[in-house]
C-alpha positions as CSV (number, residue, x, y, z in Angstrom):
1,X,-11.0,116.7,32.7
2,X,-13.5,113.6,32.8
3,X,-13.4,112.0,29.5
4,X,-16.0,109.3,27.9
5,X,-14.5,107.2,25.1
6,X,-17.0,105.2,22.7
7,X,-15.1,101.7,23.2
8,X,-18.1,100.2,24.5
9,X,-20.9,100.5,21.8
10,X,-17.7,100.4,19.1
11,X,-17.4,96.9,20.6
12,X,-21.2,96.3,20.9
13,X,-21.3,97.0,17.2
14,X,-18.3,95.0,16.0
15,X,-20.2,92.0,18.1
16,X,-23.4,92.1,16.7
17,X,-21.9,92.6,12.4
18,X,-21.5,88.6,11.9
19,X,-24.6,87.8,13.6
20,X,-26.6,90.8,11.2
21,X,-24.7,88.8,8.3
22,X,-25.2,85.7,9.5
23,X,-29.5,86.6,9.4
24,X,-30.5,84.1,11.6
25,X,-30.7,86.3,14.7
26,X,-32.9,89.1,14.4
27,X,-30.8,91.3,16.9
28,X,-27.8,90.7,15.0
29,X,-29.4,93.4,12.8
30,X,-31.2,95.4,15.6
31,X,-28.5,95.6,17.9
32,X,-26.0,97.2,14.8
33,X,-28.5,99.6,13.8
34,X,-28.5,100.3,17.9
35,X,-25.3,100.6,18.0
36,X,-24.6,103.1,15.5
37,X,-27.2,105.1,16.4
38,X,-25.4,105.4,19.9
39,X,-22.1,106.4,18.0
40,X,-23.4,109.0,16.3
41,X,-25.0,110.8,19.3
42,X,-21.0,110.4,20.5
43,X,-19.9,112.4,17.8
44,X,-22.6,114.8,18.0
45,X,-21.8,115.5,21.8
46,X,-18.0,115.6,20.5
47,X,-18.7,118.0,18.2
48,X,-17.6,115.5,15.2
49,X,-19.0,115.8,11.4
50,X,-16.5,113.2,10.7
51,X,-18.0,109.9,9.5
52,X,-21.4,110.7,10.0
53,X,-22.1,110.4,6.3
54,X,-20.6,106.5,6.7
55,X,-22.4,105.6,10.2
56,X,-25.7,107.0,8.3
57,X,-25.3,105.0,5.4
58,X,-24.9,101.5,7.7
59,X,-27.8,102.7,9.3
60,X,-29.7,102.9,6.3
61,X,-28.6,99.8,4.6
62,X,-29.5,97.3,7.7
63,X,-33.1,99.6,7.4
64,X,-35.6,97.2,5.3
65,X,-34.3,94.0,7.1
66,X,-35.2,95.3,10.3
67,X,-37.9,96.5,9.8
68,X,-39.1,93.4,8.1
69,X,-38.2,91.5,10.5
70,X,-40.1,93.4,13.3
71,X,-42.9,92.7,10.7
72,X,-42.9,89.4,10.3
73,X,-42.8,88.6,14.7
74,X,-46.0,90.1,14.4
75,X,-48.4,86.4,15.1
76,X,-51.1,87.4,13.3
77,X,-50.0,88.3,9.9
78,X,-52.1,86.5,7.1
79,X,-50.3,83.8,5.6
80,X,-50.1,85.2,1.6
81,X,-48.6,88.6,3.8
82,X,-46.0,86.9,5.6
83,X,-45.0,85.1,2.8
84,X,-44.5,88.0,0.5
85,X,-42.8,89.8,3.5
86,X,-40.3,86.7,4.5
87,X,-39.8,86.7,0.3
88,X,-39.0,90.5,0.4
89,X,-36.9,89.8,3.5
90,X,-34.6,87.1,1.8
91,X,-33.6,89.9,-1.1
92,X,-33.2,92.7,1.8
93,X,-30.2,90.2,3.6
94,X,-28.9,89.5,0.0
95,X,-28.3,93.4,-0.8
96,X,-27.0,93.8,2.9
97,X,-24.6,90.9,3.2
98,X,-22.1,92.6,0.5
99,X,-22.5,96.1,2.3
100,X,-21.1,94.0,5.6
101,X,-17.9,92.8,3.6
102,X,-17.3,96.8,2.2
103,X,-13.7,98.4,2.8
104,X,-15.9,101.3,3.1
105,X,-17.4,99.5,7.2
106,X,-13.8,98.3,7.6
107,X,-12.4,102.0,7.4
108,X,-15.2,103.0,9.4
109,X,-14.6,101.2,12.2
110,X,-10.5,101.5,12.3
111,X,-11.6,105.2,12.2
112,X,-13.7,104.9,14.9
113,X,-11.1,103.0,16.7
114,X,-8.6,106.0,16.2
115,X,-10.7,108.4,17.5
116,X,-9.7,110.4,21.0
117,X,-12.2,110.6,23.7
118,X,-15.2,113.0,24.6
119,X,-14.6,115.8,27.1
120,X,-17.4,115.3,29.2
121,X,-17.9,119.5,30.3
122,X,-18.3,120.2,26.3
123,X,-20.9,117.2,25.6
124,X,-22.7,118.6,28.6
125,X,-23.0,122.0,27.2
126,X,-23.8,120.7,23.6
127,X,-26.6,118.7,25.7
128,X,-29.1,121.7,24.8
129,X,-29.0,120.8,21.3
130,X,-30.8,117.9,21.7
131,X,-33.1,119.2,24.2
132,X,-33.6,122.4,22.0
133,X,-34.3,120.0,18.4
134,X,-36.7,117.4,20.9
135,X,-38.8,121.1,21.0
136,X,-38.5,122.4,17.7
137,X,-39.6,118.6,16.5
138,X,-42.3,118.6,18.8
139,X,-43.4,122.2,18.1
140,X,-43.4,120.6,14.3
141,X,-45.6,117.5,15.7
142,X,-48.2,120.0,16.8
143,X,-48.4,122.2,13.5
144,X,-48.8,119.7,11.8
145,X,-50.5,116.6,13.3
146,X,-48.7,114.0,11.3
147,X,-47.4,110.8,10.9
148,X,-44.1,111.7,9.8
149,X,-44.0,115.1,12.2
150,X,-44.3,112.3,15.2
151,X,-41.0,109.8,13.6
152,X,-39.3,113.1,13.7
153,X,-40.0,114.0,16.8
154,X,-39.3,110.1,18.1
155,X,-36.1,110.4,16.6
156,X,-35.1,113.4,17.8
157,X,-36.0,112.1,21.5
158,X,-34.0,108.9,20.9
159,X,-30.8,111.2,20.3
160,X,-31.6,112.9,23.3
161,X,-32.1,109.7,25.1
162,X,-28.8,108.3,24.2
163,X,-27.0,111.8,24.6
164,X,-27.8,111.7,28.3
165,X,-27.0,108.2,28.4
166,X,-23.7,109.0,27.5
167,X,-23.8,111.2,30.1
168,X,-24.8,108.9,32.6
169,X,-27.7,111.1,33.3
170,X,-31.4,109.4,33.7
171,X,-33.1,108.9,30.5
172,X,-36.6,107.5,31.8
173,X,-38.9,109.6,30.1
174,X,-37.6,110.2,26.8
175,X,-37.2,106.3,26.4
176,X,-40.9,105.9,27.8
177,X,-41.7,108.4,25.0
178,X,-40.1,106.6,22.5
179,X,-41.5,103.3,23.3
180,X,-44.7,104.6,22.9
181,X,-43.9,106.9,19.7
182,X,-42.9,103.3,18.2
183,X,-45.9,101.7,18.7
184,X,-47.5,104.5,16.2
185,X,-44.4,103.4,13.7
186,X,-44.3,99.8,13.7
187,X,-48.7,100.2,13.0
188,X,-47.3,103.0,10.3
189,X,-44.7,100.8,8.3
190,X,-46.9,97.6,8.7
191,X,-49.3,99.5,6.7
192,X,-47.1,101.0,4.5
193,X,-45.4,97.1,3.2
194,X,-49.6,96.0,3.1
195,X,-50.0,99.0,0.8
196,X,-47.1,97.4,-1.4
197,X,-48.1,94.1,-0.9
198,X,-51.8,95.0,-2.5
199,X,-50.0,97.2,-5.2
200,X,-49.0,93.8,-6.2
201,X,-52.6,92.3,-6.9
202,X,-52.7,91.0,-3.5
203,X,-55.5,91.4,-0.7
204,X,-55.4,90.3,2.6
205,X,-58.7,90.4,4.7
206,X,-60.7,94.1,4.7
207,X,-61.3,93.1,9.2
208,X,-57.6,92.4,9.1
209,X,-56.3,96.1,7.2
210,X,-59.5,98.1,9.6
211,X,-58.2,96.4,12.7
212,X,-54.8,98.0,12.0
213,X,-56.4,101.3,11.1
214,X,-57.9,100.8,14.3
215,X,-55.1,100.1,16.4
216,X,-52.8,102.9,14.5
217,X,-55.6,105.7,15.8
218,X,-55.4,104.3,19.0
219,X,-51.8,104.5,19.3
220,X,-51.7,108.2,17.7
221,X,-54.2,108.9,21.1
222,X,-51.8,106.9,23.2
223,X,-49.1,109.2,21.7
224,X,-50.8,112.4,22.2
225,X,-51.6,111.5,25.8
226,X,-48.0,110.4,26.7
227,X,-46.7,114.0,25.2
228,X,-49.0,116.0,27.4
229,X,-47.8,113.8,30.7
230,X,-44.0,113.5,29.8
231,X,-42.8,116.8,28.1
232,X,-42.9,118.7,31.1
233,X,-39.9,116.9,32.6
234,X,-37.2,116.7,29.4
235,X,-34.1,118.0,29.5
């Protein structure tokens, strides 16, 4: 039977681990957290619990120096904010760089290593998993109108995504959707670290903190309308 082995992202991710500890390369970081992400859906379509718990957790830990980073390639951050963040940033790398040198990744990926390939006809039939969550997510997303009902849903189409990428099956509209979905989150977290950032005594311009209200309702509609064109053709 057809078989798909994971050599290529466990590769991509072994890669892209000295550049994230490194920190000068922003996709040293990105590319990791990409990478894992892709592994995961690999052990979904296997059928795998195993090592979940570990890829999760270097998922996690590489979490506030990405999306710091994201933050701070934003141009038109005022200064006192982009200081704070690139300040917040330096102590994110510092906690992550020990994580990198943990026996705990070093198992991980000799695990990985050992692990046999995917049969391709039973990832195709746990396919409808990840179509079937993508509805129940989005089903969620319309109940409740949220914020955090949309990540959901934007997650669950980015496992979806990569699951038919594995499959080497065309994954167009789910990554349209996601691209779109993150414009809503990067507006979302960049709000959130200002909330911090003022929780601190700081302020930053009231035009500046409305314009990214602004542009966060705008996105939400962008969101909405990108739903309504694209759901039709999942799966």
């Amino acid at each position: 039977m057809p078989a798909i082995a994971l050599d290529r992202w466990l590769q991509h991710l072994v890669k892209h681990l000295p550049v994230a500890k490194e920190g000068r390369d922003p996709e040293g970081v990105h590319q990791v957290r990409v990478a894992v992400r892709r592994l995961r859906v690999w052990l979904r379509l296997a059928g795998m619990r195993v090592l979940e718990d570990d890829l999760a957790w270097l998922v996690r830990a590489a979490g506030e120096v990405r999306d710091l980073e994201v933050l701070l390639q934003h141009p038109d951050l005022p200064k006192a904010f982009r200081n704070w963040a690139a300040s917040r940033l330096e102590q994110a790398r510092a906690a992550l760089v020990p994580l990198l040198d943990n026996p705990r990744l070093a198992g991980l990926l000799q695990a990985l290593a050992n692990l046999p390939p995917l049969d391709e006809e039973a990832a195709k039939a746990r396919l409808k998993r990840f179509v079937r969550q993508a509805a129940r997510k989005a089903e969620e997303w319309r109940n409740q109108d949220s914020i955090e009902s949309l990540h959901a849903l934007r997650r669950a189409l980015r496992r979806l995504r990569y699951a038919r990428e594995w499959l080497g099956l065309d994954s167009q509209d789910e990554k349209a959707l996601q691209e779109i979905f993150g414009q809503v989150g990067d507006l979302s977290f960049t709000l959130r670290y200002l909330a911090a950032f003022e929780a601190e005594g700081s302020r930053v311009p009231a035009a500046y903190k409305r314009q990214l209200e602004a542009q966060l309702t705008e996105a939400l509609e962008a969101a909405r309308a990108a739903w309504q064109t694209h759901q039709a053709d999942l799966g």
